[in-house]
C-alpha positions as CSV (number, residue, x, y, z in Angstrom):
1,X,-14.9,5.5,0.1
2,X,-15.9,5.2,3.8
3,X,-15.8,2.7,6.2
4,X,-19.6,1.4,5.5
5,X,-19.1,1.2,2.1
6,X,-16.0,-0.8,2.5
7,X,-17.9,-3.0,4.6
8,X,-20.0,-3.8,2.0
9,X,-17.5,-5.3,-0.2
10,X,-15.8,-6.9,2.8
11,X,-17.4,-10.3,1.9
12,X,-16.9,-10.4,-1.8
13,X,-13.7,-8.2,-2.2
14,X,-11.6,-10.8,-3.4
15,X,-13.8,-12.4,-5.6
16,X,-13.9,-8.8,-7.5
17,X,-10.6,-8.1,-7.2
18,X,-9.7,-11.1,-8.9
19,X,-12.0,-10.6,-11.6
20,X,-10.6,-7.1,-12.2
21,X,-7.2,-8.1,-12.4
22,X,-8.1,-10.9,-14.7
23,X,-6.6,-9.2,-18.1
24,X,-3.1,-9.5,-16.4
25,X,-3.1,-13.0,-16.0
26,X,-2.3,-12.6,-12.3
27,X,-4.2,-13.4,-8.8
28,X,-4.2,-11.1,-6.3
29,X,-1.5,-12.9,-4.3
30,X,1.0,-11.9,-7.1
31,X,0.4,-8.2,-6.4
32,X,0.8,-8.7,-2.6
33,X,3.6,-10.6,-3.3
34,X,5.7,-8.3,-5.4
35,X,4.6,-5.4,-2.9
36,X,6.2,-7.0,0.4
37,X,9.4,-8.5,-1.5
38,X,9.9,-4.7,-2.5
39,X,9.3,-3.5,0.7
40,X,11.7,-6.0,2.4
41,X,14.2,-5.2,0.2
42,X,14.2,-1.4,1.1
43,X,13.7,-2.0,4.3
44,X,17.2,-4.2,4.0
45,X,18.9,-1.4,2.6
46,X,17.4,0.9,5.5
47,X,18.5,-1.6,7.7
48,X,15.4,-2.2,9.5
49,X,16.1,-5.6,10.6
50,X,12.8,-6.3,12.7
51,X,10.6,-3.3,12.5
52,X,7.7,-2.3,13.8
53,X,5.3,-2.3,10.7
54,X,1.9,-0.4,10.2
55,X,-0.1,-1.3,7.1
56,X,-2.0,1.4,6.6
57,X,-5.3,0.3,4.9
58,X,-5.2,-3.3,5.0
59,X,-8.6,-4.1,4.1
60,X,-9.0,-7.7,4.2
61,X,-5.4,-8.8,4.9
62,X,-4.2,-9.6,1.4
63,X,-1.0,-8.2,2.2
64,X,-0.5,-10.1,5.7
65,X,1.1,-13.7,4.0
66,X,3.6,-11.8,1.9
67,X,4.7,-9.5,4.5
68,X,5.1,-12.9,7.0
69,X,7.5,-14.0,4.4
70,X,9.4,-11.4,3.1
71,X,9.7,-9.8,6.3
72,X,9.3,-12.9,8.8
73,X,10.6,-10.7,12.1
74,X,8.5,-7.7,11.7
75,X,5.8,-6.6,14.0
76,X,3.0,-5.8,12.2
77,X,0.4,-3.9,13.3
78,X,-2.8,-3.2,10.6
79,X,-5.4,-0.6,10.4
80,X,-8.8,0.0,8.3
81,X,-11.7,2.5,8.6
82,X,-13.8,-0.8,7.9
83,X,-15.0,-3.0,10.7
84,X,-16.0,-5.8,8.5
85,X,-12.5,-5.7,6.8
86,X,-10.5,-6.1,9.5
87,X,-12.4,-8.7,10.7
88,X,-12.6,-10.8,7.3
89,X,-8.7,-10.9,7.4
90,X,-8.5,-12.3,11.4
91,X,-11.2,-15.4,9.7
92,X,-8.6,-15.8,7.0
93,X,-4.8,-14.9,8.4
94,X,-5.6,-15.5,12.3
95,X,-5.1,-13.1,15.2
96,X,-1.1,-13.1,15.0
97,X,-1.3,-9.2,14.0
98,X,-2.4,-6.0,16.0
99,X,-5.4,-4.1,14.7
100,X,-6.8,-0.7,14.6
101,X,-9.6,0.3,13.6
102,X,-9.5,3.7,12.1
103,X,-12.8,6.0,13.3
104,X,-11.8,9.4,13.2
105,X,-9.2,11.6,11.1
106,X,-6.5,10.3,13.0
107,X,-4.5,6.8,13.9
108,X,-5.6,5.9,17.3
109,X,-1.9,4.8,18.7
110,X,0.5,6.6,19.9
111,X,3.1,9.2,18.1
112,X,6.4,7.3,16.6
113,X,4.8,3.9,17.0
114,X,6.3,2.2,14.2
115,X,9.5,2.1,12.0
116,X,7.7,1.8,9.2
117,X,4.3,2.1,7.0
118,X,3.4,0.0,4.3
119,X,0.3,1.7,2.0
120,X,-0.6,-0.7,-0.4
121,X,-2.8,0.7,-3.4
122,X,-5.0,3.0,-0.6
123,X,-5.0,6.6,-1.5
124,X,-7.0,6.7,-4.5
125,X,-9.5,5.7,-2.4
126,X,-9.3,8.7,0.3
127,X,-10.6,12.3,-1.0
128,X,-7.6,14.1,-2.3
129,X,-8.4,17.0,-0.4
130,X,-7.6,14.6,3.1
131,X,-3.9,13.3,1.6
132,X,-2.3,16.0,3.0
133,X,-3.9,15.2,6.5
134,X,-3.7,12.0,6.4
135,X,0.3,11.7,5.6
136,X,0.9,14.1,8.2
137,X,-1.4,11.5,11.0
138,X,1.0,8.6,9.2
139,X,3.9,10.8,9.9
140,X,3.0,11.5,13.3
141,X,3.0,7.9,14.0
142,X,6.0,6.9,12.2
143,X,9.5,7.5,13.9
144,X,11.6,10.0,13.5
145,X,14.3,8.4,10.8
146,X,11.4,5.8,9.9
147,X,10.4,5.4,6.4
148,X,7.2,5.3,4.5
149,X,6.6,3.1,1.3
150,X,3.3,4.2,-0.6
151,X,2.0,1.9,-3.8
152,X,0.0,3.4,-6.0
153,X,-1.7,2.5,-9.4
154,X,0.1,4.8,-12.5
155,X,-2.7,6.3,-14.3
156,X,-0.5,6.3,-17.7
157,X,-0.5,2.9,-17.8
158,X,-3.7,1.8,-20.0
159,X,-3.9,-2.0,-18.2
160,X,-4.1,-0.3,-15.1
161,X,-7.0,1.8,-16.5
162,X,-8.4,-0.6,-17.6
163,X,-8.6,-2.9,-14.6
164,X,-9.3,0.2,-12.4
165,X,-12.4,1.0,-14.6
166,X,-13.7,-2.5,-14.0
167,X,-13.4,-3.3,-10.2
168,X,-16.9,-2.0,-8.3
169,X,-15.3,-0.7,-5.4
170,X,-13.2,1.6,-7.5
171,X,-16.0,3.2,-9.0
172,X,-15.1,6.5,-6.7
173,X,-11.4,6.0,-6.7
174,X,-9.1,9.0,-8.1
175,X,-5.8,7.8,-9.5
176,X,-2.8,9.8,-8.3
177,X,-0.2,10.5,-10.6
178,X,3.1,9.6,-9.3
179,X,4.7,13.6,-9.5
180,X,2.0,14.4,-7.8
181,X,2.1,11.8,-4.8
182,X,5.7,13.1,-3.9
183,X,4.6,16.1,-4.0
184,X,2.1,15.8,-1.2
185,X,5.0,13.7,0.6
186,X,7.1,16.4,0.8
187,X,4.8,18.8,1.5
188,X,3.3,17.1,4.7
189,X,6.8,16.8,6.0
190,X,8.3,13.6,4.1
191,X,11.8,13.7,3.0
192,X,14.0,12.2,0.8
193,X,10.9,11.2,-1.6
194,X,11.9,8.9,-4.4
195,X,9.8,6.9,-6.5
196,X,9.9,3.5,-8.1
197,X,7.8,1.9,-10.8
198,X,6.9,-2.2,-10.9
199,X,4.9,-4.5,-12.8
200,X,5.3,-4.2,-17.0
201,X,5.1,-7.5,-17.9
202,X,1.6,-9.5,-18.1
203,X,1.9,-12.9,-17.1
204,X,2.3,-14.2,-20.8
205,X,5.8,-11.8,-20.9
206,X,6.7,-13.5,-17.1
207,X,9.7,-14.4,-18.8
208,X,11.0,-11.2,-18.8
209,X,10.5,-9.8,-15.7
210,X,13.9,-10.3,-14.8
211,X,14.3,-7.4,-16.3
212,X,11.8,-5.1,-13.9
213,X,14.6,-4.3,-11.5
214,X,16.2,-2.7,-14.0
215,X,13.1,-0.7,-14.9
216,X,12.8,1.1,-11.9
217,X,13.0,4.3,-13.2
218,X,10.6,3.6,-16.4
219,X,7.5,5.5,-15.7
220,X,5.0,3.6,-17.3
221,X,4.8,0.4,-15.2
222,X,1.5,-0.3,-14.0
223,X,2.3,0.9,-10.7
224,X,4.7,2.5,-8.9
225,X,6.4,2.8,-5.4
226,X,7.5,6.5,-3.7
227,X,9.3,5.9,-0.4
228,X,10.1,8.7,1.7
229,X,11.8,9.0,5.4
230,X,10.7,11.1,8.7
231,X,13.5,13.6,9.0
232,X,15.1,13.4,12.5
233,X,15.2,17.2,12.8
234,X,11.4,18.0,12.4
């Protein structure tokens, strides 16, 4: 999808979203949630204390709250082919947060900006045929020993199907299968690729997602996580 047509849904994106996601029994803000309390806790283990954070994608800034609070001494800078977008989540988050606004095939900021890039749920929407290029351009601006975490949803997982064939502005989206995003990781440079999988309990199981950190390796959650690092010696 292109930067006009995100545009488009700039104004009602959450309102859809929401209703997509309705068969979980979870708002949008759980999603974000869970996403930046993973993604602090990798970057713990990383020990990337206060990084310098792109989020790639950020649409309309659902992911901005969580990432203040799970990772409150972050710099965050976010980027979105969509004017609109970007300009939706300054009205609802504030100003505190860099933008860029993506126009071309590439990042416009410089090479090894940032320690690390947060994609959440963004490359179903972005021609396969462009991954490649585009992980290398996320590559180029991440620094060398930085680290990339990419959320995707798992196409096995019927829910997600389900939800995915209900939202209007995935009606073009391709779902990536997880093999095949670490795939295009390692081949546009990325090393140690790993991947993760979250979210297998609806809210009427909540009870038991206790259990989801012990799941991690359970490929049918209805999404999934691979995290990969810039190798020093490229």
């Amino acid at each position: 999808m292109t930067g006009a047509e995100f545009d488009q849904y700039a104004g009602d994106y959450d309102a859809q979203h929401r209703q997509s996601i309705a068969l979980s029994g979870e708002t949008p803000e759980y999603f974000a949630d869970y996403k930046a309390r993973e993604l602090g806790r990798l970057a713990a283990v990383w020990g990337f204390d206060q990084p310098k954070l792109l989020d790639f994608g950020s649409g309309i800034g659902n992911s901005i709250p969580a990432l203040r609070r799970h990772l409150p001494l972050s710099q965050i800078t976010t980027a979105d082919v969509s004017a609109e977008s970007l300009q939706a989540a300054r009205d609802r988050h504030g100003d505190r947060e860099a933008q860029l606004l993506i126009t071309t095939g590439s990042l416009p900021v410089e090479d090894a900006s940032f320690d690390l890039t947060f994609v959440a749920c963004v490359f179903h929407h972005i021609p396969h045929e462009e991954h490649l290029a585009w992980l290398e351009d996320v590559r180029r601006v991440t620094r060398k020993g930085g680290r990339i975490v990419i959320f995707e949803h798992n196409p096995v997982n019927p829910l997600t199907l389900h939800a995915v064939r209900n939202c209007p502005f995935d009606e073009n989206a391709h779902l990536i299968p997880a093999r095949q995003m670490r795939e295009r990781l390692a081949q546009s440079g990325w090393t140690d690729v790993q991947t993760d999988y979250h979210v297998f309990f609806p809210a009427a199981l909540s009870g038991l997602r206790r259990l989801e950190p012990w799941l991690r390796w359970c490929g049918i959650g209805a999404q999934y996580a691979c995290h990969a690092r810039n190798p020093v010696d490229a």
